[in-house]
C-alpha positions in Angstrom: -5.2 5.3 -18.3 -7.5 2.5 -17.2 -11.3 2.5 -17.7 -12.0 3.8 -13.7 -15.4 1.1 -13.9 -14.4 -1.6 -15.5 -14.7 -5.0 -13.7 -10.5 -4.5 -12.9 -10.5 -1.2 -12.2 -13.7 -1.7 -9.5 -12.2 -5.3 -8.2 -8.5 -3.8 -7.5 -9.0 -0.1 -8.2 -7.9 1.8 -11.6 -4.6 3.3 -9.3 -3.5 -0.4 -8.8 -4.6 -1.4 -12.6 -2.0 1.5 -13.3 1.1 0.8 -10.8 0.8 -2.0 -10.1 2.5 -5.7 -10.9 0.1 -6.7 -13.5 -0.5 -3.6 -15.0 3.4 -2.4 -15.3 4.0 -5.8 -17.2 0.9 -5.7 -19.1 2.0 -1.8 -20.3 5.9 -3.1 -21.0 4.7 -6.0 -23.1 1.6 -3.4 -25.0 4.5 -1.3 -25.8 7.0 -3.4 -27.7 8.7 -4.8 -25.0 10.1 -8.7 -24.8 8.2 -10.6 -22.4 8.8 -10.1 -19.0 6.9 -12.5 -16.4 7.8 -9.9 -13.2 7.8 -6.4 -12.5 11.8 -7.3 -11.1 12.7 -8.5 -14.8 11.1 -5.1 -15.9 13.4 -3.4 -13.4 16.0 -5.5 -14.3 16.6 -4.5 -18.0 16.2 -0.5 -17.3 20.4 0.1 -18.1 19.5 -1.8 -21.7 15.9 -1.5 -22.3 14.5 1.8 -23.6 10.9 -0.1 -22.8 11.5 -0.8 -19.7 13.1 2.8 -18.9 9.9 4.4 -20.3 6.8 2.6 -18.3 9.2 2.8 -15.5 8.8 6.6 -16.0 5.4 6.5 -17.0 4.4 4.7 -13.4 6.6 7.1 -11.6 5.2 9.9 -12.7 1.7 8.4 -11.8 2.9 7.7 -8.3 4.0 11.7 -8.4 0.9 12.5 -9.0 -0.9 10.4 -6.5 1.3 11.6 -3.8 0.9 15.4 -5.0 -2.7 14.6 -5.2 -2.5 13.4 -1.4 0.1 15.8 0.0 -2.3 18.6 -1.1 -5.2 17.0 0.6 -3.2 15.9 4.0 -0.5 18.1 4.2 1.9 14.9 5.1 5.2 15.5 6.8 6.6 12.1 4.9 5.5 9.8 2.2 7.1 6.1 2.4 6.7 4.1 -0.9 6.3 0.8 0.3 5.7 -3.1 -1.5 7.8 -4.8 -3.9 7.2 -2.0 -6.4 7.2 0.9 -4.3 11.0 0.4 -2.5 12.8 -0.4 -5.9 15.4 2.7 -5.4 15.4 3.2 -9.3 11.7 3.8 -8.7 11.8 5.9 -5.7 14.5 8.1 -7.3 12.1 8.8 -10.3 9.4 9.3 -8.1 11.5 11.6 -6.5 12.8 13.7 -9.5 8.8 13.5 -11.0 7.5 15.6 -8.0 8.6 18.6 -8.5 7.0 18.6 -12.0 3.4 18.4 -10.5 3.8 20.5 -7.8 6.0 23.6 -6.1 6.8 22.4 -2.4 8.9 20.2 -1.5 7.8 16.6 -0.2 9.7 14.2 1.8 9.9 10.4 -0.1 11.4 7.2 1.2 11.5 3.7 0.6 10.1 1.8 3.6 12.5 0.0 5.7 10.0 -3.0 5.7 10.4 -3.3 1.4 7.9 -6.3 0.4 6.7 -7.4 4.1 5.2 -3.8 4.6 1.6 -5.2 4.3 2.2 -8.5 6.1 3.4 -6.4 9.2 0.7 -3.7 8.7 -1.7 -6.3 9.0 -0.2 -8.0 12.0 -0.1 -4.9 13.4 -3.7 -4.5 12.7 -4.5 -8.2 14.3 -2.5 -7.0 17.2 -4.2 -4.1 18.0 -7.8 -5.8 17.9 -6.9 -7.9 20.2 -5.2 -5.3 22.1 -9.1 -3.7 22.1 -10.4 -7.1 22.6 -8.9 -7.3 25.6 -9.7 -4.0 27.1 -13.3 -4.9 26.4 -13.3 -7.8 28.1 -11.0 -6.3 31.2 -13.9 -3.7 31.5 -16.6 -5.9 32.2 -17.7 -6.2 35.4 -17.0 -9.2 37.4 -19.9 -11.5 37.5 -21.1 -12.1 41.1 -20.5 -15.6 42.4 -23.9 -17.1 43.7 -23.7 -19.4 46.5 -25.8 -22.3 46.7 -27.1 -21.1 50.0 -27.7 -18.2 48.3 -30.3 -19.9 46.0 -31.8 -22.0 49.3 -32.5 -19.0 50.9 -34.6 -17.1 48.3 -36.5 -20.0 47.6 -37.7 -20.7 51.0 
């Protein structure tokens, strides 16, 4: 696996060194395999590319283990695989038949619905919800009194 404090591993974290874009293409090209500018090529050549089948596992079972790693933390009642990476079926089907290996109980995987735009949304959402709090903030505050000019005439006389 990835050095957990080197300079990648502390800007992106070592998980995403592992799973993620760079580092699937970066293992696929360490490992024999013809050069491959996406994760999608990658994914791509799995029927004819014993490479590309085998760091396809390897990140599968890595995503396995993360999710066994969580589920026995949180007890989850669903895990949804989201990004570019994470709704590929291929790779949800691994991570799927990888499970089992690390751990006895059953757990429920899916591809999200929103495939790539899962973090745009998410952070919309986020954005939203500020606001959302924003504005009960501001609907709290108690209304300002209006001060009449006569008001001021009065209390300085």
């Amino acid at each position: 696996g990835s050095d957990l404090t080197s300079r990648a591993a502390l800007k992106v974290g070592a998980f995403e060194l592992e799973v993620g874009s760079a580092g699937i293409v970066a293992r696929y090209e360490a490992s024999g395999g013809a050069h491959a500018g996406t994760v999608r090529e990658i994914f791509e050549r799995l029927d004819t590319d014993r490479i590309a089948a085998e760091v396809v596992g390897y990140v599968a079972d890595k995503v396995a283990l993360a999710i066994v790693a969580l589920q026995a933390i949180l007890d989850l009642d669903k895990v949804i695989l989201g990004g570019s990476i994470g709704v590929q079926p291929e790779l949800v089907r691994r991570v799927k038949a990888a499970v089992p290996k690390f751990f006895a109980r059953p757990v429920d995987i899916a591809a999200s619905s929103l495939g790539s735009r899962a973090g745009l949304v998410g952070a919309v959402a986020a954005a939203a919800q500020q606001l959302r709090r924003q504005r009960r903030d501001i609907e709290d505050i108690a209304p300002v009194d209006v001060v009449r000019q006569s008001d001021l005439a009065g209390a300085a006389g």
